[in-house]
N, C-alpha and C positions, 0 to 999 in steps of 0.2 A: 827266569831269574831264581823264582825259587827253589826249581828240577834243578839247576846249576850247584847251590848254595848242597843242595839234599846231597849231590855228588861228590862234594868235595870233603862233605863230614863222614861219607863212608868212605872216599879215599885217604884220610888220614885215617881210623878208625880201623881200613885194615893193612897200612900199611905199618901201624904199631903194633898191632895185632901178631905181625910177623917179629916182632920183638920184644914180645910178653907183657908189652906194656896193654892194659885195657883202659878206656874211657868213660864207657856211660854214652846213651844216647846223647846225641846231640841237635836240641831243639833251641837254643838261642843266645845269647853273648855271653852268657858263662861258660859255653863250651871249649871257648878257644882258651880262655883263663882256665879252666880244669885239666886240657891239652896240657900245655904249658907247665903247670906244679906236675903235673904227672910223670916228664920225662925228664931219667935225671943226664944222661948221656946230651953233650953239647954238640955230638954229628948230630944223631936224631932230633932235634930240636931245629937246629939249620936246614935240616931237610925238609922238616913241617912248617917250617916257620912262613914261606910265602905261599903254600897253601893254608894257612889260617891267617893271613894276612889278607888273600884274596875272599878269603870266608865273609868276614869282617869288613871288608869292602862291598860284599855284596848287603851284608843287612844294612850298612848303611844306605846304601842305593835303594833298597826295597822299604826302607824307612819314609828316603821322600818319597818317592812313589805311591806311599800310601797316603804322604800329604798333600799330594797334588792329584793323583783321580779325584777326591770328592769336589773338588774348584773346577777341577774341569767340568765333570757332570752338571755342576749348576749354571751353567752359561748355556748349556748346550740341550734345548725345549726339547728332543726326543728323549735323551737320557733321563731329562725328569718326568717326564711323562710314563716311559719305563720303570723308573720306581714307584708308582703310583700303586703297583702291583705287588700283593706281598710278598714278601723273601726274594724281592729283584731291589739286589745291593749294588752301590756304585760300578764294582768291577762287572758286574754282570751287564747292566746298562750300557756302559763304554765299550763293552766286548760286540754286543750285538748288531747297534749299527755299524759299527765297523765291520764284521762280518756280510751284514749285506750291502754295506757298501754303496751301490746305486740301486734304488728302489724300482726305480722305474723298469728296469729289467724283467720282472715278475709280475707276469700277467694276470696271475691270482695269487693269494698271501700262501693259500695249500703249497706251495710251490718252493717258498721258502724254507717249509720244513722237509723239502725232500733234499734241497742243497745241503740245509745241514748235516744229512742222514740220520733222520730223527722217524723216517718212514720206513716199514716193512716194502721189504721185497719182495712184487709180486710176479708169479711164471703162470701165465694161463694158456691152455691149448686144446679146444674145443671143448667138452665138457668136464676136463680137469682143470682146477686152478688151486693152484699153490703157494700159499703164506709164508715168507722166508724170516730171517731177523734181518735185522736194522739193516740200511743200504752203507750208510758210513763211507759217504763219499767225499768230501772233503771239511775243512773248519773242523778238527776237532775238539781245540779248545773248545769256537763257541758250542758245542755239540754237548761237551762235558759239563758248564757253565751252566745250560737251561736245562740241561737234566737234573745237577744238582740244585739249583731253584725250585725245580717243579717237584722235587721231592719233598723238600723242605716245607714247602708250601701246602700239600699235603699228608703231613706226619707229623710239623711241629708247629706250624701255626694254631694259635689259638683265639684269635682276632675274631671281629663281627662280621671278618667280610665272609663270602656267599665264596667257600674251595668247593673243587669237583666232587667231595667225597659226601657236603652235605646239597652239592642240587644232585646230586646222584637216591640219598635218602627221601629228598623233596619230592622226588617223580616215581617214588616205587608205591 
């Protein structure tokens, strides 16, 4: 939804662009109102008008959606479980089990993060072996999601809990 909304404010953005009209970035409901004063031509306005209608439509949708993931997360004991964890925010929680879907498929948890493609590619053949990048095999939301967690949680956390960077300092 929001790749969608990001599309449609560069489709109007350069299809003014071809008519000298310029905008300004567009990051949120003033945009289609600055759209609008901008263009004085009433074709190019009819032209844009249900794509910033459909704009507008979508923040609204992405509005509720932001008022109903954290309702759902709280009903649903994995997802809050999952926040338990710092910088694992409602959208991230909801993404995950849904991503693995049925548990029981996975004969060990290692396993889950090779589905995500969160694991290094490895080619081994007798006494070479070879370290690849990431497998990125499928889910790549949730892929992107617990990356940016795990970074966050790494970088900007400043909380009591025990991040990899200080039991990393604890064991040297």
């Amino acid at each position: 939804m929001v790749r969608r909304n990001k599309d449609l404010i560069n489709t109007v953005r350069g299809t003014l662009k071809a008519f000298g009209i310029r905008t300004g970035v567009g990051k949120n409901t003033l945009f289609a109102r600055r759209v609008r004063e901008a263009i004085d031509d009433k074709k190019i306005l009819a032209m844009t008008e249900s794509l910033l209608a459909a704009y507008e439509d979508g923040l609204r949708t992405l509005a509720k959606l932001g008022e109903r993931v954290p309702a759902i997360v709280k009903k649903n004991i994995i997802c809050r479980r999952l926040m338990t964890v710092t910088a694992v925010r409602p959208v991230v929680a909801l993404t995950f089990p849904t991503g693995v879907d049925v548990a029981h498929r996975f004969d060990k948890s290692r396993l889950v993060a090779a589905v995500f493609g969160l694991t290094a590619r490895a080619h081994a053949s007798g006494e070479v072996e070879q370290v690849g990048r990431t497998t990125k095999c499928d889910y790549a939301m949730v892929r992107a999601l617990l990356y940016e967690a795990a970074h966050v949680m790494m970088t900007r956390c400043r909380t009591a809990t025990l991040t990899p960077r200080r039991l990393a300092a604890r064991t040297v």
